[in-house]
C-alpha positions as a Python dict, from the first residue, in 0.01 Angstrom:
ca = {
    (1, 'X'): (0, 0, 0),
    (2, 'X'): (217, 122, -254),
    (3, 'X'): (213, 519, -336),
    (4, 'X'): (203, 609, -679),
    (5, 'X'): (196, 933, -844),
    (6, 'X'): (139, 1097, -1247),
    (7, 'X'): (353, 1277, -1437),
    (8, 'X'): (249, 1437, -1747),
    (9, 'X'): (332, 1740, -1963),
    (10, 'X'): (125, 2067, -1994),
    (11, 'X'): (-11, 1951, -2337),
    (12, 'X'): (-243, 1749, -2207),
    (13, 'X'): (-500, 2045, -2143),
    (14, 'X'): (-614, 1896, -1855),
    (15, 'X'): (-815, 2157, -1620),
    (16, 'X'): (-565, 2323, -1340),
    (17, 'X'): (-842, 2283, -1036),
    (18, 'X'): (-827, 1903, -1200),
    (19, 'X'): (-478, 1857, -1173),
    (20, 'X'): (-447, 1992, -835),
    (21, 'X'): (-769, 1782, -684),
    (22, 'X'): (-586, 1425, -829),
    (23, 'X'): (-250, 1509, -735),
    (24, 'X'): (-121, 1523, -1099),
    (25, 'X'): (232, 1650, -1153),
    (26, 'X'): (265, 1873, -1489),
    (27, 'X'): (584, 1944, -1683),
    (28, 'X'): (495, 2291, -1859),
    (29, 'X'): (649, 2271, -2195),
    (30, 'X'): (818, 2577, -2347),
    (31, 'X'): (594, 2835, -2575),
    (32, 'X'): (870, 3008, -2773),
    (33, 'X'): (642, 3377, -2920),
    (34, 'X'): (927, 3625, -3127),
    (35, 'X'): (1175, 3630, -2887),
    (36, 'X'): (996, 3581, -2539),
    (37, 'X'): (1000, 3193, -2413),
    (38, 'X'): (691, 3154, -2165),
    (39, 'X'): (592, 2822, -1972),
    (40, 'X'): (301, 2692, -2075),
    (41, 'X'): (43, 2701, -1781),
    (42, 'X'): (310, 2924, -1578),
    (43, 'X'): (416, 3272, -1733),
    (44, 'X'): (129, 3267, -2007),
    (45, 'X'): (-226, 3166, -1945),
    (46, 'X'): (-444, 3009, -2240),
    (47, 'X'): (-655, 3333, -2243),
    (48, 'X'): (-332, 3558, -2311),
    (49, 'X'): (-196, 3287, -2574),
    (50, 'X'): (-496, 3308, -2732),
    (51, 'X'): (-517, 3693, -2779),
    (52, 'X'): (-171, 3658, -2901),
    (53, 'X'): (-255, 3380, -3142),
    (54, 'X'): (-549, 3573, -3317),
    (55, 'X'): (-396, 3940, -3326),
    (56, 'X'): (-173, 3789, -3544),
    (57, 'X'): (162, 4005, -3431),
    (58, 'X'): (387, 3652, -3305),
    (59, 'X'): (556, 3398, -3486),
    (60, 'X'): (474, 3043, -3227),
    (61, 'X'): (703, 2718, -3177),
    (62, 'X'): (699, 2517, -2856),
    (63, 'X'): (1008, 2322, -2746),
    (64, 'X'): (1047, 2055, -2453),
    (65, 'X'): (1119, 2130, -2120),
    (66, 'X'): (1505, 2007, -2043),
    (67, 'X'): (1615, 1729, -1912),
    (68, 'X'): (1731, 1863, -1617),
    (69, 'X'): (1364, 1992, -1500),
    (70, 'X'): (1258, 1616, -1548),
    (71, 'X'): (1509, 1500, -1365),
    (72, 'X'): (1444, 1748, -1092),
    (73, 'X'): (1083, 1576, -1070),
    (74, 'X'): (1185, 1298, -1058),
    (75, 'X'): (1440, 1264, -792),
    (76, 'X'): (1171, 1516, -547),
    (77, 'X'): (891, 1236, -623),
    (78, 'X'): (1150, 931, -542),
    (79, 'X'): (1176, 1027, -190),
    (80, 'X'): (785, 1076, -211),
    (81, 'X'): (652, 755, -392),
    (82, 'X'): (736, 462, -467),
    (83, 'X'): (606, 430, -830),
    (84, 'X'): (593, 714, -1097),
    (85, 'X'): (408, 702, -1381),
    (86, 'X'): (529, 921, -1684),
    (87, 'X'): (278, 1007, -1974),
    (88, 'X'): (339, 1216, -2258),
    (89, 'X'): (245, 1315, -2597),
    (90, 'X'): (363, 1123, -2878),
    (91, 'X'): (747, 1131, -2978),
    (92, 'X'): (652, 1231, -3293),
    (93, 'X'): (529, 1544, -3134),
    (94, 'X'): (874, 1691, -3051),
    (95, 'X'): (1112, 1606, -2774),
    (96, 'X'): (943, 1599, -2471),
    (97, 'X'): (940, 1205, -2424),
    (98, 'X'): (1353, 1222, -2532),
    (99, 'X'): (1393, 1472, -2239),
    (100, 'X'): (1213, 1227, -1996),
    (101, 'X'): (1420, 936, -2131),
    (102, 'X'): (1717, 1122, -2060),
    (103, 'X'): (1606, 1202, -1719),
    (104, 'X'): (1547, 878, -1664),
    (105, 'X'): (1893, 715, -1752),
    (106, 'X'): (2011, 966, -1514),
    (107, 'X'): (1854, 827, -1183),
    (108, 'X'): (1964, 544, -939),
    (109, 'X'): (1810, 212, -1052),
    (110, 'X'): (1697, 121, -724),
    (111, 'X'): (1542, 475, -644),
    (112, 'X'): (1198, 392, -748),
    (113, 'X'): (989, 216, -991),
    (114, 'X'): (953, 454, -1338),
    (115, 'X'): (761, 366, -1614),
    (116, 'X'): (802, 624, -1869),
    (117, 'X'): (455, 619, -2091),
    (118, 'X'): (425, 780, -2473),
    (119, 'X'): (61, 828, -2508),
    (120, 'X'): (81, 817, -2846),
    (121, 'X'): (-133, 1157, -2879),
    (122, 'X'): (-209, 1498, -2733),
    (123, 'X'): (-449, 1726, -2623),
    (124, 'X'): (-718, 1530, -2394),
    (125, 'X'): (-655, 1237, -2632),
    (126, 'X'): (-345, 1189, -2349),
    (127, 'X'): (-540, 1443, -2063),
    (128, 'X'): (-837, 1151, -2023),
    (129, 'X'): (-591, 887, -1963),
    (130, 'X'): (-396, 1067, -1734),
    (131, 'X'): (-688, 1179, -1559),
    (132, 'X'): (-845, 834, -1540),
    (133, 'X'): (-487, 684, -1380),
    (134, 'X'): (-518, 968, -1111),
    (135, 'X'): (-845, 833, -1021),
    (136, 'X'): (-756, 517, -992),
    (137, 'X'): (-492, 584, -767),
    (138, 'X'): (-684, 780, -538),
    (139, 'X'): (-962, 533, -529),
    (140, 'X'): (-701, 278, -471),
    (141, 'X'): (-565, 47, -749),
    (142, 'X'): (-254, -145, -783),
    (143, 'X'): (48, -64, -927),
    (144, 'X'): (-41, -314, -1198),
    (145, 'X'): (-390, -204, -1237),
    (146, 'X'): (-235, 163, -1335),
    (147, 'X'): (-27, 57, -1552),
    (148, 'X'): (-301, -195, -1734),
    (149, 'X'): (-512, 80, -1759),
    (150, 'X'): (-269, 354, -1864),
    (151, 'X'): (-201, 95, -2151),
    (152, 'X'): (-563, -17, -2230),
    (153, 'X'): (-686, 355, -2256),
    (154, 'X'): (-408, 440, -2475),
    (155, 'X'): (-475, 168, -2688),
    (156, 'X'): (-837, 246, -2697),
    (157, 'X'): (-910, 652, -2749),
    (158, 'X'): (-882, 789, -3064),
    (159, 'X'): (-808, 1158, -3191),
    (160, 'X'): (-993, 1325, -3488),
    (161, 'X'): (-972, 1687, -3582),
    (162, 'X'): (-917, 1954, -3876),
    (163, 'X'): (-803, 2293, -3975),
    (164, 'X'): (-894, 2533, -4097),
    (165, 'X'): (-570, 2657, -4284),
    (166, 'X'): (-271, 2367, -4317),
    (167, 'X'): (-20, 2665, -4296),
    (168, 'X'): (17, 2595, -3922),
    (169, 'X'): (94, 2186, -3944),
    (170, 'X'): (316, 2241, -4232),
    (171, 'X'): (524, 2508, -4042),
    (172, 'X'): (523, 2297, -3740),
    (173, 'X'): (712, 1982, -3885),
    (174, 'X'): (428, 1748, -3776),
    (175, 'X'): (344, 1655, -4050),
    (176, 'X'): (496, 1330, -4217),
    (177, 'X'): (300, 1373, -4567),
    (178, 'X'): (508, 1432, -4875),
    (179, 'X'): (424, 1775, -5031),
    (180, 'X'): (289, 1677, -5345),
    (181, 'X'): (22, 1543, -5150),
    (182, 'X'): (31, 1874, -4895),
    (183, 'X'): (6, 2076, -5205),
    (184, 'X'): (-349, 1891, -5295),
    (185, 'X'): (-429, 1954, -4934),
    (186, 'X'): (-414, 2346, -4922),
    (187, 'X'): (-776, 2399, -5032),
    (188, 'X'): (-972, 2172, -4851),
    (189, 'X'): (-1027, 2118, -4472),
    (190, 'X'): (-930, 1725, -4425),
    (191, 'X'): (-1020, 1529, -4168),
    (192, 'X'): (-702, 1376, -3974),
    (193, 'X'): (-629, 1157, -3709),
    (194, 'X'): (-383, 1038, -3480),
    (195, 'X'): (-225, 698, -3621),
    (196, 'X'): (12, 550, -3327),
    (197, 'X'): (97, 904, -3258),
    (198, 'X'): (127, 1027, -3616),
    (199, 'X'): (-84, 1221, -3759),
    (200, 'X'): (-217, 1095, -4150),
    (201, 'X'): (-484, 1179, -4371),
    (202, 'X'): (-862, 1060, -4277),
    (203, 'X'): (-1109, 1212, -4521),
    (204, 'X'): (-1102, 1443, -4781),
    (205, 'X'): (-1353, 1714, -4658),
    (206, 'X'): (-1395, 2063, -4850),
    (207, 'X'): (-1581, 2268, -4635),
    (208, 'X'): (-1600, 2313, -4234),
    (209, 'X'): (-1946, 2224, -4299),
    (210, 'X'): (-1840, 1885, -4424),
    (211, 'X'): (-1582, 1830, -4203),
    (212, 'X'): (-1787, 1866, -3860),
    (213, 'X'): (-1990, 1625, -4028),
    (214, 'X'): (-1657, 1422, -4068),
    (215, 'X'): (-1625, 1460, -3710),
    (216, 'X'): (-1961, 1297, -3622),
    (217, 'X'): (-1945, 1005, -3830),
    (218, 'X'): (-1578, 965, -3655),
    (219, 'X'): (-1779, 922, -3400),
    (220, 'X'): (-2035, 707, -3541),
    (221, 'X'): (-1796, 445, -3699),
    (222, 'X'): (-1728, 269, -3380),
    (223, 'X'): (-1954, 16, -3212),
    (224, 'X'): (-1945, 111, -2874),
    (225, 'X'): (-1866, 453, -2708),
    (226, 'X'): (-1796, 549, -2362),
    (227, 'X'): (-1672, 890, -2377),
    (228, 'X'): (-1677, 1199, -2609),
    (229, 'X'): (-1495, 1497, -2562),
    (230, 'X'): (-1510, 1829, -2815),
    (231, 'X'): (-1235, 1989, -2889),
    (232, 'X'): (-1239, 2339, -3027),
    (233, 'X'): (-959, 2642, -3086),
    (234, 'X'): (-1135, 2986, -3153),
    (235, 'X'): (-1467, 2900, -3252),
    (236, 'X'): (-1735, 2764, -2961),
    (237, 'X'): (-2042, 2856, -3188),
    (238, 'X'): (-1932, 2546, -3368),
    (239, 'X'): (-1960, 2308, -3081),
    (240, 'X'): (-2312, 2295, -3040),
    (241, 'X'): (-2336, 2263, -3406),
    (242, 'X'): (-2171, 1930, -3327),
    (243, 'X'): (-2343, 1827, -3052),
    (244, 'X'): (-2619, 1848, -3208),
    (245, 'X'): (-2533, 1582, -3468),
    (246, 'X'): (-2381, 1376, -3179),
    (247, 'X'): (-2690, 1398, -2961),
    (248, 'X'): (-2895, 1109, -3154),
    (249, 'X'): (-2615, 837, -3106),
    (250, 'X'): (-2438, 960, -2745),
    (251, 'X'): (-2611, 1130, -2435),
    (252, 'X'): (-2552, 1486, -2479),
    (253, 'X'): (-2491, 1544, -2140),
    (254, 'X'): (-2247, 1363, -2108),
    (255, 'X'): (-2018, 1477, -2392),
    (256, 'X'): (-1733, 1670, -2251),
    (257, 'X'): (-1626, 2007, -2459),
    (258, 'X'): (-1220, 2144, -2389),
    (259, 'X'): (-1085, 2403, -2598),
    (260, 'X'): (-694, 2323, -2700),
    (261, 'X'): (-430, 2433, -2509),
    (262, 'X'): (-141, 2601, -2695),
    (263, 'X'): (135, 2322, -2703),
    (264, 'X'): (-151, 2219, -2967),
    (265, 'X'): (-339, 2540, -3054),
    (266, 'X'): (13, 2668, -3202),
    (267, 'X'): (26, 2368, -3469),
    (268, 'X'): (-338, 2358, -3556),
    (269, 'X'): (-396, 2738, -3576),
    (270, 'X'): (-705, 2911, -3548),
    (271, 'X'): (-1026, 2743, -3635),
    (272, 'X'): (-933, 2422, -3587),
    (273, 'X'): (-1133, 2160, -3391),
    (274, 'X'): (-1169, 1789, -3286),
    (275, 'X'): (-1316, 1514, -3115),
    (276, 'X'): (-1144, 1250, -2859),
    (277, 'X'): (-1332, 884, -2855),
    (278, 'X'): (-1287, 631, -2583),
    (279, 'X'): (-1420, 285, -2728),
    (280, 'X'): (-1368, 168, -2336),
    (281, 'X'): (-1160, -109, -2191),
    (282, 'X'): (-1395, -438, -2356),
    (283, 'X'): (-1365, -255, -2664),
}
């Protein structure tokens, strides 16, 4: 039996006592505050982002982790595995999938079997397919099967969210929107969502009232759901709120809730929140 192991990046939020139970290996990407650089996951915890976040006293940016660390994880799990699968978030997130490209080019061709994976998102958009590939593995799937289902869940779970400023997305260079259209943006709280890993304009929503409503009939829109996860910065309170429209249409119990991690929360800002749909595989 071949052995097979993840790679991801730290902005796939996915839960540390997860990541250790399934074996996951996580790049942590840089979070650059004033003039201190901390790894994400590492040297700041999302508790201690978050206090930073909302006292308001540090300017954020994240960068990628080098090349060099990549390629350091790569060549360990080589002489581990035989195939490595690399997911992470969209190139149009930053550099992260460039580093692991460059990696890449830099290792034996007959070390081991790579595949190098852009999820085309973020957040637990990417963490549930990761997660779900780690499963497999340890519950003993193919090579082929990973990589059919890495591709299939991609293809198949879709990312929703808003803000509650746009001050943090503009500043952030994530989004591709010209600015006379940003400028008609500024007042409202629009509903966006991840287009093959861009983000673009959903629904013109005006209030957060409105736009957790956007959220639901997100939801709502497709014909068959299999899983729901919440997605929230700074404000929980408003989670139930949204379960509680969700409730009538999918099994509250088993709608997952996540807050974001801060390779997102620092281009979303405070307030913001979201919802991940998987259609499922038939879909």
């Amino acid at each position: 039996m071949s052995s097979m192991k993840i790679v991801t990046d730290s902005t796939a939020d996915i839960d540390p006592g997860v990541v250790e139970d399934l074996g996951i290996e996580v790049v942590p990407i840089l979070i650059h505050a004033n003039d201190r650089i901390y790894r994400m996951g590492v040297d700041i915890s999302t508790e201690q982002f978050y206090e930073l976040l909302q006292n308001g006293t540090c300017q954020f940016r994240t960068s990628a982790p080098s090349p060099l660390v990549f390629e350091h994880l790569y060549r360990r799990l080589a002489l581990e595995c035989d195939y490595i699968f690399s997911v992470h978030a969209s190139a149009h997130f930053g550099d992260i999938m460039a580093s692991a490209a460059q990696a890449r080019s830099k290792l034996p061709a007959s070390t081991n079997r790579l595949e190098l994976i852009d999820s085309k998102s973020t957040s637990m958009g990417m963490g549930l397919v990761v997660l779900t590939a780690a499963q497999a593995i340890k519950d003993g799937a193919t090579p082929d099967e990973v990589f059919q289902l890495i591709n299939g869940m991609i293809r198949h779970t879709h990312i929703a969210f808003f803000v509650d400023t746009m001050d943090y997305l503009e500043r952030s260079g994530r989004l591709s929107i010209a600015s006379s259209v940003l400028g008609s943006m500024q007042r409202i709280k629009p509903l966006m969502i991840l287009d093959e890993g861009e983000i673009v304009p959903y629904e013109r929503t005006r209030t957060r009232a409105k736009a957790i409503e956007g959220l639901y009939t997100f939801i709502e829109d497709f014909p068959h759901v299999q899983n729901v996860t919440i997605l929230y910065s700074t404000t929980p309170e408003d989670v139930e709120k949204l379960q509680e429209k969700i409730e009538p249409i999918f099994p509250r119990e088993q709608i997952q809730v996540a807050q974001f991690g801060p390779g997102t929360a620092i281009h979303l800002g405070p307030g913001s929140m979201g919802v991940v749909v998987f259609e499922g595989l038939e879909a």
